[in-house]
N, C-alpha and C positions, 0 to 999 in steps of 0.2 A: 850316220845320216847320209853321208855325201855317198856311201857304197850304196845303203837302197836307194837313194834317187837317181843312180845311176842303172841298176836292173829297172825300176818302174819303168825309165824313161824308154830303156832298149826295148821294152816289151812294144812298144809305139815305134820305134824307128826314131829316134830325137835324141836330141844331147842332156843331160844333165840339168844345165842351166834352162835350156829349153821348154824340160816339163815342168821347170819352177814358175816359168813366165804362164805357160799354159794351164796351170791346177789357178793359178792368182786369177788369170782372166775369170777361167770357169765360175772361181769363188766369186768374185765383185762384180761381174757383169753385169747384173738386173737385165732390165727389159731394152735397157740403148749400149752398153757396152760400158768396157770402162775406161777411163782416160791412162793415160799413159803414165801422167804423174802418182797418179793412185798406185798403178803396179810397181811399181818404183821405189814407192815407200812402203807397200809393203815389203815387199823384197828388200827394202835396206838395199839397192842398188841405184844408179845413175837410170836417166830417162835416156839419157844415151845408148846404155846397154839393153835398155826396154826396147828401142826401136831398132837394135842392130839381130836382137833375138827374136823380137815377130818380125824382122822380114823375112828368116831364113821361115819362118811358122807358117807365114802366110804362101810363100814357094811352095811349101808342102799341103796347102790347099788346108790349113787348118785353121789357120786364124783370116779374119776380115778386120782392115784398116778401114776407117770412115771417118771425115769432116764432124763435129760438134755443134749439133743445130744451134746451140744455146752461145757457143765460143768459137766462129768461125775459126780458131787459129788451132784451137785444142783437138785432137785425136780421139778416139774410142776405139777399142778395142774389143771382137767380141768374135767365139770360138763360129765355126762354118758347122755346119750340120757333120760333116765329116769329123770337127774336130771333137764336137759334144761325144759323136759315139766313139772315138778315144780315150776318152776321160772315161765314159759309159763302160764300155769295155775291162782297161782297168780297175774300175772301182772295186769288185770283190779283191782283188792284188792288195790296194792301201786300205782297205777295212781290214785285212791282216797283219797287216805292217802294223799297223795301228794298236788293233788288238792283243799282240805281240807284245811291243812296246811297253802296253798301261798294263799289259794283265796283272803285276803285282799289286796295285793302286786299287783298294777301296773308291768308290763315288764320292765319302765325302775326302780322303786322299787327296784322289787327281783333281778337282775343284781348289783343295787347298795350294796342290802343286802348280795348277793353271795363272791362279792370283798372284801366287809368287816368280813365278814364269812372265809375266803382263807387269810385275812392278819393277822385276831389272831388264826391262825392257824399256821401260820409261829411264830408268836411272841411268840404266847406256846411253841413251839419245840425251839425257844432261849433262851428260860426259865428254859427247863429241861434239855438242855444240860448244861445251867448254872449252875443246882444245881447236875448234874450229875458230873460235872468237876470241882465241888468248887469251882467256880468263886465269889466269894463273892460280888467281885469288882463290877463286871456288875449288881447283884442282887440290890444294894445297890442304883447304878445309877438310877434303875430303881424305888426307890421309891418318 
């Protein structure tokens, strides 16, 4: 995974991490942008690393930072017309990747693969809350 996101990203001029930040914006934007902490968890990364990754984004004229009409303190995030047509651009690239990927998978498969994908996804985040919060207890259970 980490070798195609590292061709996607080259085909744009950007690092790695970078196209990660910029596909998550594209994904959660809606119509005002997306907060900072959104991109964050999705990514499974710090808000830290959100804002250290779209400033080099926004340098590159691709991402737009803006104030939170609703949370004066909160951020949104949201790609600049240049940056959509990067994504744009790429897109037939990760419909191949993609296609690539599932092509073994049946529809009802990759449904069944996606739910089990989305449940140790959940289970990791009760994992690391667990060892975030010393829960010994629950760790212990779980072996």
């Amino acid at each position: 995974m980490e070798t195609v996101r590292t061709h996607l990203a080259r085909q744009i001029g950007i690092t790695g991490p970078q196209y990660s930040v910029l596909v998550a914006i594209a994904q959660f934007q809606g119509a005002d942008g997306v907060r900072v902490g959104k991109a964050a968890e999705v990514l499974h990364v710090s808000g830290a690393f959100i804002t250290a990754e779209t400033r080099q984004l926004e340098r590159l004229g691709l991402v737009v930072k803006a104030i939170s009409p609703r949370d004066r303190r909160g951020v949104l995030l949201r790609l600049t017309p240049k940056g959509e047509r990067q994504i744009t651009a790429i897109s037939p690239a990760i419909t191949g990747v993609n296609d690539g990927f599932f092509a073994p998978l049946s529809r009802t498969a990759f449904r069944s693969f996606a739910d089990r994908a989305a449940q140790l996804v959940g289970s990791s985040r009760e994992v690391v809350k667990s060892i975030e919060t010393g829960d010994e207890q629950t760790l212990r259970a779980a072996e």
